[in-house]
C-alpha angles and dihedrals in degrees: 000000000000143000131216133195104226129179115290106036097289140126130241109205117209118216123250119270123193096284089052097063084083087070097064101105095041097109086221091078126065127273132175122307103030124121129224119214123200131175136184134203138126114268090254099054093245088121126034112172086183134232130312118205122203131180116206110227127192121270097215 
């Protein structure tokens, strides 16, 4: 897994290729029952889009 700076301040996170299954038990990537929040807006607040919440889930 990866992780990109992105504008604002934020992270983009890269999904797991083969080599990255050995990562699965490192406690910095994600496992079941986190949640990812993203939120969207312009830098000045004229547009909010508003927040997404997603749980990870397991894929077994």
């Amino acid at each position: 897994m990866r992780d990109a700076d992105v504008p604002g301040g934020g992270k983009a996170v890269g999904l797991l290729g083969p080599s990255g299954l050995s990562q699965a038990k490192n406690r910095h990537y994600l496992h079941a029952d986190d949640v990812i929040t993203a939120t969207i807006a312009t830098a000045d607040g004229r547009i909010d889009l508003g927040e997404q919440r997603t749980p990870v889930m397991d894929a077994q």
